[in-house]
C-alpha positions in Angstrom: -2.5 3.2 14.3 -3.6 0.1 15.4 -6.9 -1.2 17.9 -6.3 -4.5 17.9 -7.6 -8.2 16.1 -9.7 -10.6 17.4 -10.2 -14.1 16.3 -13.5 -16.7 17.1 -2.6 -7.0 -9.7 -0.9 -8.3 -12.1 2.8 -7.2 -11.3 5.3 -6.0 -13.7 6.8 -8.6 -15.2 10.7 -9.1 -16.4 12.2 -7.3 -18.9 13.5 -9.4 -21.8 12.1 -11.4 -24.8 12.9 -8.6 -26.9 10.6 -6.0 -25.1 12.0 -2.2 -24.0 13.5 -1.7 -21.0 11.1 -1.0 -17.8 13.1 2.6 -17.6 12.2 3.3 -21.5 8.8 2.2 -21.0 7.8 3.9 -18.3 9.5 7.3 -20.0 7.0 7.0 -23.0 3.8 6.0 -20.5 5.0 9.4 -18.5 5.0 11.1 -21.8 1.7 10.0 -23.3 0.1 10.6 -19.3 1.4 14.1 -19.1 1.3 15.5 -22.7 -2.0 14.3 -23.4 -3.6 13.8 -19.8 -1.8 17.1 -18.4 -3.5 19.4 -16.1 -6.2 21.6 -18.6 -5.0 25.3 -19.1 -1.1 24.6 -19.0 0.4 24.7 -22.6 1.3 20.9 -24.2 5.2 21.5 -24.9 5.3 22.8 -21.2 4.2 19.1 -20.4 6.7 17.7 -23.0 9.4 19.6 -21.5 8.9 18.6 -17.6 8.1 15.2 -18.7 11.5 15.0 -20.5 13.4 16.1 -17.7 11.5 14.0 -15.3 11.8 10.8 -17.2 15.5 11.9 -17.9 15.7 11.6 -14.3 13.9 8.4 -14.0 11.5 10.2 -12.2 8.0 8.5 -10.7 4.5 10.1 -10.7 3.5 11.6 -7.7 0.7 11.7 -5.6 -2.2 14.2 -6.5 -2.1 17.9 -5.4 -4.9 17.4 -2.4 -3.0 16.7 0.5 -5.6 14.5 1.4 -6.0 12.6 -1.5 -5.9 9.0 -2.3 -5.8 7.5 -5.5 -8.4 4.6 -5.4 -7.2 1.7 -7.9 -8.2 2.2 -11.3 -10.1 -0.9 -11.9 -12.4 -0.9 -8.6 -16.2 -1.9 -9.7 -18.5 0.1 -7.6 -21.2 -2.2 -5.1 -22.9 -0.8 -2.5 -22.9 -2.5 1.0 -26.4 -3.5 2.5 -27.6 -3.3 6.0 -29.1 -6.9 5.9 -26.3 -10.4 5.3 -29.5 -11.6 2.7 -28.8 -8.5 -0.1 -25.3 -8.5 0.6 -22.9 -8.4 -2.9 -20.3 -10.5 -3.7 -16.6 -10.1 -3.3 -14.5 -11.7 -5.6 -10.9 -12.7 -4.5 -8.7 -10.8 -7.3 -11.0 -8.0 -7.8 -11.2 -4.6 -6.4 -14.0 -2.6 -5.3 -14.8 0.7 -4.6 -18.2 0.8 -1.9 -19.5 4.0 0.6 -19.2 3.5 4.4 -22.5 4.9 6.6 -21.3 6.8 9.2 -23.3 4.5 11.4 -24.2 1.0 11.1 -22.6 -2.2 9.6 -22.5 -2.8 5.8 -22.4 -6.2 4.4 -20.5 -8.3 1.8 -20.9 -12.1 0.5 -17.9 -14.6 0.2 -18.6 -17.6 -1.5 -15.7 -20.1 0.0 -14.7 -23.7 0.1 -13.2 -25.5 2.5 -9.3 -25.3 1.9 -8.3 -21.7 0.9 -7.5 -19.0 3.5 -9.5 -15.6 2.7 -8.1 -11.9 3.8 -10.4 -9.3 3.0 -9.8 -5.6 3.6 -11.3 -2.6 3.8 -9.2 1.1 3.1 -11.7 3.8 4.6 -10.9 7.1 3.2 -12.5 10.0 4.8 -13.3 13.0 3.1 -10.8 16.0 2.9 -11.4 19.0 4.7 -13.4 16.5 7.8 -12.5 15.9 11.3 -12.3 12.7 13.4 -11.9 11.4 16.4 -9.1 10.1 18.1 -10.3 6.5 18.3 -12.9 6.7 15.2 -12.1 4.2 12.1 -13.3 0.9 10.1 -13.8 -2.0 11.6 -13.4 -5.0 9.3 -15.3 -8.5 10.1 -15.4 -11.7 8.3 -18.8 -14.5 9.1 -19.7 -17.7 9.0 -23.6 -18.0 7.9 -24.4 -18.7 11.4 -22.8 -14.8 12.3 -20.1 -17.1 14.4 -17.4 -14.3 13.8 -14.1 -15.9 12.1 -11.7 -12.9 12.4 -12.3 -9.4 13.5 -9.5 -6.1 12.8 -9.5 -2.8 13.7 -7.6 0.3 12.8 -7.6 3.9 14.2 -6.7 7.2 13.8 -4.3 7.0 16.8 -3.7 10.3 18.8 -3.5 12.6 16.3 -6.4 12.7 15.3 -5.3 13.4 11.7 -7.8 12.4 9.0 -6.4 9.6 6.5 -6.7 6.3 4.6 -7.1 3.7 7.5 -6.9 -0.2 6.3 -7.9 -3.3 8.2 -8.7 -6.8 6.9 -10.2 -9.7 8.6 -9.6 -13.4 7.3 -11.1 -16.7 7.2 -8.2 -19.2 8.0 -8.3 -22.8 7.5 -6.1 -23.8 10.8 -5.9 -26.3 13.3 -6.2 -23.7 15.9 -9.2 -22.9 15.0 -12.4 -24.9 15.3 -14.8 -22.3 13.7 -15.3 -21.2 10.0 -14.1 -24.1 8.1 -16.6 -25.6 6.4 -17.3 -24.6 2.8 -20.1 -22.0 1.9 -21.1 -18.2 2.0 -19.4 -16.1 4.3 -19.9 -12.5 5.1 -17.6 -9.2 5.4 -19.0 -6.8 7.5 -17.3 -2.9 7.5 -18.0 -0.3 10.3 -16.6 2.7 11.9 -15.1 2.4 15.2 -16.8 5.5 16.8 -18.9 7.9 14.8 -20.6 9.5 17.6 -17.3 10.4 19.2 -15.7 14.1 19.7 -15.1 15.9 16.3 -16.7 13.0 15.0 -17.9 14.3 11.0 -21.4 12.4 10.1 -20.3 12.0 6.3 -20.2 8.9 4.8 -16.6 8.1 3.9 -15.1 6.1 0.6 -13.7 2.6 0.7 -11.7 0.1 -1.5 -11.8 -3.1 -0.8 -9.8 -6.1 -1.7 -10.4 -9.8 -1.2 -7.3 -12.4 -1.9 -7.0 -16.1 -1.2 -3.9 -18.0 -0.8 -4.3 -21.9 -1.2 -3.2 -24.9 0.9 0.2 -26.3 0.6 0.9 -29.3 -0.4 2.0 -31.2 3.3 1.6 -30.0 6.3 4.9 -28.6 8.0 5.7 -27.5 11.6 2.6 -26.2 13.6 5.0 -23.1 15.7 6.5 -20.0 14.6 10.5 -20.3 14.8 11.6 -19.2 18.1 14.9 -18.0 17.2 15.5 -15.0 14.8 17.8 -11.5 14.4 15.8 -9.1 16.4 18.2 -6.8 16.9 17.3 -3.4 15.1 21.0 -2.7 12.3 22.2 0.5 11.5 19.9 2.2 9.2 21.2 2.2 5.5 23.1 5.2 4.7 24.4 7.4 1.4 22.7 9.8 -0.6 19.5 9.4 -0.9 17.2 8.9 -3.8 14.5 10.6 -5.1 11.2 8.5 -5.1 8.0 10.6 -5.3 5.4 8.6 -3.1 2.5 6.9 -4.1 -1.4 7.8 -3.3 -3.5 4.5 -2.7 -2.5 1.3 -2.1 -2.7 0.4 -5.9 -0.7 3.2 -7.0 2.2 2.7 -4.6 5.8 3.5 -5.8 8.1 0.8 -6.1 11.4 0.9 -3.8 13.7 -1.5 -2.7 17.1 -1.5 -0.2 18.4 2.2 -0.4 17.6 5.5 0.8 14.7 7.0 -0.5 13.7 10.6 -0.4 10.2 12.8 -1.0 8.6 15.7 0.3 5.3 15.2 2.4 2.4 18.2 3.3 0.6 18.0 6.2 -2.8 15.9 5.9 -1.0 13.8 2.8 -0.3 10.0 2.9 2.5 8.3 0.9 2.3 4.7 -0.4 5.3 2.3 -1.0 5.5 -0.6 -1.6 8.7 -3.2 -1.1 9.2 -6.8 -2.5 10.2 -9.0 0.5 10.6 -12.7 -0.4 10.7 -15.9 1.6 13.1 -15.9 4.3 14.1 -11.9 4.1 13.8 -9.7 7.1 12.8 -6.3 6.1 13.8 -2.9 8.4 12.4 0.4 7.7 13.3 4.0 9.5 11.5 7.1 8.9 13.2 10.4 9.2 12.1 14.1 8.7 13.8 16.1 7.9 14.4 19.8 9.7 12.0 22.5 8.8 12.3 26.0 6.6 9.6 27.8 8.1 11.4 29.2 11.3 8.0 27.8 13.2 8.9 26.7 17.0 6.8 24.2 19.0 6.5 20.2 19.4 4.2 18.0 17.3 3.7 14.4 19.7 2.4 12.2 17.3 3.7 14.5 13.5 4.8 11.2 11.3 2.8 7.7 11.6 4.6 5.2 9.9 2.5 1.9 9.1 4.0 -1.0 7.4 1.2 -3.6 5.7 1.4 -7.2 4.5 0.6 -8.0 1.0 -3.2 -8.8 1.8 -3.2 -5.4 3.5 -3.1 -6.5 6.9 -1.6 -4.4 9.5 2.2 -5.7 10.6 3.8 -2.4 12.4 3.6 0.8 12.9 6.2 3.4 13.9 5.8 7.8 15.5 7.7 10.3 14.9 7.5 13.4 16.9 8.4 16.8 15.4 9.9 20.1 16.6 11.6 21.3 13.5 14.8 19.9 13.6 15.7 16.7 11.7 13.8 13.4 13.8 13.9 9.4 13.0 11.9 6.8 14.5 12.2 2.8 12.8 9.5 0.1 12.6 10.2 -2.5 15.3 12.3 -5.4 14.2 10.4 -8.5 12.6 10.7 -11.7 11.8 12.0 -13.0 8.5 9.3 -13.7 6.0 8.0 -17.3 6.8 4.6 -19.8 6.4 5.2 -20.7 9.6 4.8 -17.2 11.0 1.2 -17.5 10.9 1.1 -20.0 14.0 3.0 -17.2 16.2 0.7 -15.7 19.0 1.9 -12.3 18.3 0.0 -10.4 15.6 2.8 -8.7 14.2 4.8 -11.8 13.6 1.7 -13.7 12.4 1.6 -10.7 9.5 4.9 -11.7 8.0 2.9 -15.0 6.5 3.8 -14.9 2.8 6.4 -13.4 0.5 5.2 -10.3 -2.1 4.8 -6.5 -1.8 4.8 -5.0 1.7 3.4 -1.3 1.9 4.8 1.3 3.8 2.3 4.2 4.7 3.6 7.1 5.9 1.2 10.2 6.7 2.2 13.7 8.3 -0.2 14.7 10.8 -2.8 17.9 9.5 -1.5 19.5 13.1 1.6 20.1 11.5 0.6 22.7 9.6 -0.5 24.6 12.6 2.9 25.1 13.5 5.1 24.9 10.9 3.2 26.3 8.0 1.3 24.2 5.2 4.8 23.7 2.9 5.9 20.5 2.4 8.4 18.7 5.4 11.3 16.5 3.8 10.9 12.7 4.2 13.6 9.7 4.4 12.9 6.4 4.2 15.9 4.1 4.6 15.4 0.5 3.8 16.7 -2.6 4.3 16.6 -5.8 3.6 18.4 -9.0 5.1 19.3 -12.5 4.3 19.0 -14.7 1.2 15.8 -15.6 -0.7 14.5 -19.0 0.5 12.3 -21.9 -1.6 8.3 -20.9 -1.1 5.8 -23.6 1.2 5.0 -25.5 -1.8 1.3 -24.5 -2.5 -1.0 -27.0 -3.7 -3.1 -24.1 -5.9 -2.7 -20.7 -7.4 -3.3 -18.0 -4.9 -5.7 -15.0 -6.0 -4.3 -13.0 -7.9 -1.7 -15.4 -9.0 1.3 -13.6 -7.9 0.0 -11.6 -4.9 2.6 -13.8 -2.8 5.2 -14.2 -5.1 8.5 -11.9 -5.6 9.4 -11.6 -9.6 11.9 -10.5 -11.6 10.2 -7.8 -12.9 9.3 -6.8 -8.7 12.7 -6.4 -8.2 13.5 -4.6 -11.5 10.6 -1.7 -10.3 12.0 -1.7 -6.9 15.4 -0.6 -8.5 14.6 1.6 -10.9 11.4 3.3 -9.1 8.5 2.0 -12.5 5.0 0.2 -12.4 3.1 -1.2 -14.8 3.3 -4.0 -17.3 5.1 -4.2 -20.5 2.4 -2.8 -22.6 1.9 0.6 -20.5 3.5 3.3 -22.4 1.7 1.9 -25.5 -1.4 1.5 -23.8 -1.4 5.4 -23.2 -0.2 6.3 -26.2 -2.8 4.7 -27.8 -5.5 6.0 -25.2 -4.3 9.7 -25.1 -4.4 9.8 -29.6 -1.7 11.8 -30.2 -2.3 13.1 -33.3 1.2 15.6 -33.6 4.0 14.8 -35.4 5.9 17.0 -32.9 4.4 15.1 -30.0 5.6 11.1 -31.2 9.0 13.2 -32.0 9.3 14.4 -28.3 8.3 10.7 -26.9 11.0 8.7 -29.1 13.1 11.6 -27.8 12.7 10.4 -24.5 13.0 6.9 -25.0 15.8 7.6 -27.2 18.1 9.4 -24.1 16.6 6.6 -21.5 17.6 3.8 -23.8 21.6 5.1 -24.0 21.6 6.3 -20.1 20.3 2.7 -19.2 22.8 1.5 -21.7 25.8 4.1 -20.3 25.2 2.7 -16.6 
């Protein structure tokens, strides 16, 4: 749910070259997490065995048991925000950090920038399970010239609900000619708050954040200065047949791959999903959310029971989407946007401004806590249906590498996740095998196993 703005990982790469396939890959890294990571108490061959029929099934990790989890990304370095701009740490474009929100009060971060690239920093505040919050409470993300001129301001909410859950904004500094400020080249500051800690249900704990810094370079010459005028708004048909199962992800860096299709998971109250979709350069994306009709025999009307949110590669809000809930099946879809486009960025409109630049756009779906109250803590069925129009167009033309190299770039190896549901790189199920030490004979058995039967399904298909 959004407030409003203001203004003044490596990806998996194509299979080939001699390498397994993803599917055969991603069996033996499922293997290796489960058998030798598994939950402590439960016996190893009963994490063999559910791993082989999950990875049989070209099944996906999902998200952790809390309902109100999230998985922060594995490589966030942990810095501290300070109260004052002159102790402030530095973010790094390409890096991830993990940092502790005040429930009152700004915190601080350093950019060091020059006077070409466009910044996006973010901030995902995660508050702790179990708390309440305000209807209107949330982060507030700024970015700062060293004069404390503000460059770019975002907010994001809880929205009516009032269902606690990873909220994400980001703020930018954009090199632009319709802006005057922040262009000059030297230290810059991100500054994180919550919207309204001293509101009702308000909890005074701090809260956990990740947050993200990428740049994206200049191009190469300067194109039209206006956001095209004429594109397909109207909303298609939602994509049917059967749909597929696709365990949601829990954080923004562990979000499952998915593509065009129809996509299926279950979802408990107070639990957010993350997915991510690979949208390139002159594709519209659509998205419809449907849940599905309850078991429980509960009666009553949930207003606000599904938020659907979709994010831009740099994690910047686009759209977001409710569903209301009474038991019986419900769908709600994302409002119609733009094709993907450089030129977006010089729209008025913030939610055609988001579709900037090709790469993975996240869809965030989280089931209200209040849903519970009326329909019982189980898990509610979730569709999403997906889809993606027209044909892959030629990038800007940058004049640089953006930070991380790829973050607004669709790959062959992108697409090949999105279809068959994996993440990681090529190394991954070797890199866990080696980490876990399996030491069995019975154990390597079971993993080739799997690869074995993934290997001849893939090669059956």
């Amino acid at each position: 749910m959004r407030a409003g703005r203001g203004t003044a990982r490596g990806r998996t790469r194509a299979a080939g070259n001699g390498r397994f396939p993803n599917a055969v890959r991603v069996g033996a890294a499922a293997f290796a997490s489960v058998v030798v990571l598994g939950p402590v108490g439960a016996p190893p061959a009963a994490h063999a065995t559910a791993d082989v029929r999950a990875a049989a099934a070209g099944g996906h990790r999902s998200a952790p048991q809390d309902p109100g989890g999230y998985a922060f990304d594995d490589d966030a370095r942990r810095i501290e925000g300070t109260a004052s701009t002159a102790d402030a740490a530095e973010l790094v474009p390409g890096r991830t950090y993990r940092s502790t929100l005040p429930a009152s009060g700004k915190v601080y971060y350093r950019l060091e920038l020059d006077a070409a690239t466009n910044v996006y920093a973010s901030a995902t505040a995660v508050p702790p399970p179990g708390r309440t919050v305000s209807v209107i409470d949330g982060v507030k993300v700024y970015v700062e010239d060293g004069e404390g001129r503000s460059c770019d301001v975002d907010t994001a909410s809880f929205g009516a609900a009032g269902s606690p859950h990873p909220v994400a904004a980001s703020a930018m500094r954009e090199i632009s000619p319709r802006r005057s400020l922040c262009k000059e080249a030297g230290t810059y500051y991100v500054a994180v708050e919550r919207v309204d800690p001293d509101g009702p249900g308000s909890s005074p704990d701090p809260w956990e954040m990740e947050l993200t810094a990428v740049s994206e370079p200049p191009v190469e010459s300067a194109g039209a200065t206006s956001a095209p005028r004429d594109w397909n708004s109207a909303t298609p048909r939602p994509v049917a047949g059967q749909p597929e199962r696709r365990p949601g992800g829990a954080g923004f860096a562990h979000a499952t791959p998915i593509g065009q299709g129809v996509w299926r998971d279950d979802i408990r109250p107070g639990q957010t999903l993350f997915y991510k979709v690979p949208v390139d350069w002159g594709r519209q994306l659509y998205a419809t959310a449907e849940l599905g009709s309850s078991a429980s025999g509960g009666s009553g009307y949930v207003a606000a029971a599904l938020d659907l949110d979709l994010y831009n590669p740099a994690r910047s809000h686009v759209v977001d989407a409710g569903v209301g809930y009474d038991g019986g099946q419900k769908t709600e879809s994302l409002a119609p946007l733009p094709p993907v486009a450089y030129v977006n960025r010089h729209a008025v409109g913030r939610q055609t401004g988001a579709m900037r630049f090709a790469g993975s756009y996240y869809l965030v779906a989280h089931l209200s806590a209040e849903v519970a109250t009326t329909f019982g803590d189980g898990p509610v069925p979730l569709t999403l249906r997906v889809r993606l129009s027209g044909d892959a167009q030629e990038g800007p033309g940058y004049a640089g590498e953006s930070v991380p190299s790829d973050v607004f770039t669709v790959t062959g190896g992108d697409r090949g996740a999105a279809a068959d549901g994996t993440a990681g790189g090529d190394d991954t199920a070797f890199r866990a095998l080696a980490a876990g030490g399996i030491g069995t004979g019975s154990a390597l058995l079971v993993g080739l196993g799997v690869w074995t039967l993934i290997a001849r399904r893939r090669a059956d298909a």
